[in-house]
C-alpha positions, 0 to 999 in steps of 0.5 A: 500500500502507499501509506497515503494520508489525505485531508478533505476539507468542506466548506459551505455558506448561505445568505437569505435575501429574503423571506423566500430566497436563500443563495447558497455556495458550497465546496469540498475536496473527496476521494476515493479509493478503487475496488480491492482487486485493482491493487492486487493486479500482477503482470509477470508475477509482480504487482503493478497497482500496489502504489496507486494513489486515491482519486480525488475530486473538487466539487462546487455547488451553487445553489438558488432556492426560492419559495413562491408559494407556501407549499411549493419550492424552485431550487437551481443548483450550477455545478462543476466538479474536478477530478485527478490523480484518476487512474488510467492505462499509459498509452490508451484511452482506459480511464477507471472513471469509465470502467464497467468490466466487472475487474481489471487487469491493467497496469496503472497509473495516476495520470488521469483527469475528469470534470463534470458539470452542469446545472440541477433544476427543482420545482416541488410542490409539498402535500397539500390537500392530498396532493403533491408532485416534483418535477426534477431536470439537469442537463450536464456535461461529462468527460475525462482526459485520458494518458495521452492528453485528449479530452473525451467524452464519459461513458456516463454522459448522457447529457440530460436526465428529467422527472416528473412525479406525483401522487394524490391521496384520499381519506378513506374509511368510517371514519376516514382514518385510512388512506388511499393514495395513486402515484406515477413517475415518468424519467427520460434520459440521454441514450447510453454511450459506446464506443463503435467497432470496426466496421471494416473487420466484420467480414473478417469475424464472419469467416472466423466466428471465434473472434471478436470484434475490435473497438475503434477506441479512437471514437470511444463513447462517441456514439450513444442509443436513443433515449429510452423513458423509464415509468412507473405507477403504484396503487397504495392503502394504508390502514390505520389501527388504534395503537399505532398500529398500521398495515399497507398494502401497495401494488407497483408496476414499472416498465424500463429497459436497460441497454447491455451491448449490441447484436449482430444481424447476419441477416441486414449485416448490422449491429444491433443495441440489445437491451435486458 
């Protein structure tokens, strides 16, 4: 291990302009150490992660909230956050900010960097009456700077990702003591990222069916699905005994698909997205 000793400094502040606005900025320095089985990594029978550093990342958050009325609230929220000393593999594009692979078995190095920024929306509309609902929206940017310098998009830059849910509730009963309640929730986000293949080596692996595909890591993550919504509905009953005691009974249902790779079709010669 490196023995390394971190201090994480955190900082915020807020002023209330007035009696519904409130201005707010925040700061703070975090890090992170990988998974367990990074730093055990060995090529040649010697372990070549045992040294990494932790990554670290600076993190701003601006914030403006205003309460229009007595139940509902506008939050903005502008952020920016730095990343360094990101572990990435010398001479390629791989960064640990973009590792999906279940474990790694690269030699690796403290070189890399990442940012992300953007801005969160929030208009909330509390309980009342029985009824309530938030709508939620942020439209971001996310990249990292690979071994050789290039800046690049993240896998996980989607760009944009907005909510919108809500519910109503009803008093029920003799004596109106139960609730019953409806709520739904619709997300709709950017597509996921991925990086293409070579389209010129299909014809290859089609008379060679033992071998894969080769990654243009020259585009990575360049190329994205299109956006799919997630949403759901529930149906809830609450009923309220004497003694503080309560049972609930709730019936869910969500539809969503998640994007995992593609598919080749020997019939139109395409790739295809597969989704789970």
């Amino acid at each position: 291990t490196n023995s390394e000793v971190n201090v994480e400094p955190r900082f915020s502040m807020s002023y209330k302009a007035s009696a519904k606005q409130t201005i707010g900025m925040s700061w703070g320095l975090y890090s992170r150490k990988e998974k367990n089985d990074v730093y055990f990594v060995e090529i040649d029978g010697k372990k070549v992660n045992n040294k990494l550093k932790l990554t670290k990342s600076q993190h701003v958050v601006l914030t403006y909230s205003n309460s229009l009325t007595d139940n509902m609230l506008l939050k903005i929220e502008p952020f920016y956050q730095y990343l360094y000393d990101v572990p990435v593999e010398m001479g390629t594009t791989f960064s640990m900010l973009c590792n999906q692979n279940f474990f790694v078995d690269k030699a690796l190095e403290n070189e890399g960097y990442g940012r992300n920024y953007g801005v969160d929306l929030t208009l909330e509309r509390y309980l009342k009456n029985g009824l309530y609902g938030m709508i939620t929206a942020t439209v971001y940017n996310s990249e990292f700077k690979d071994s050789r310098g290039d800046w690049r998009t993240s896998v996980y830059n989607r760009n944009f990702v907005a909510n919108v849910l809500g519910g109503k509730e009803w008093m029920v009963g003799k004596n109106r003591q139960n609730v019953f309640g409806i709520n739904g929730r619709i997300t709709l986000q950017g597509g996921d990222r991925y990086t293409p293949y070579l389209e010129a080596s299909f014809e290859d692996v089609l008379r060679d069916p033992n071998r894969c595909l080769p990654w243009d890591d020259e585009h990575c993550y360049e190329k994205r699905v299109s956006p799919r919504p997630i949403w759901g509905a529930s149906v809830k009953y609450t009923v309220n005994k004497k003694g503080g005691r309560s049972h609930h009974f709730i019936c869910e249902f969500l539809h969503s698909s998640s994007f995992s790779g593609h598919t080749f079709d020997l019939k139109t010669m395409e790739m295809k997205p597969f989704y789970v």
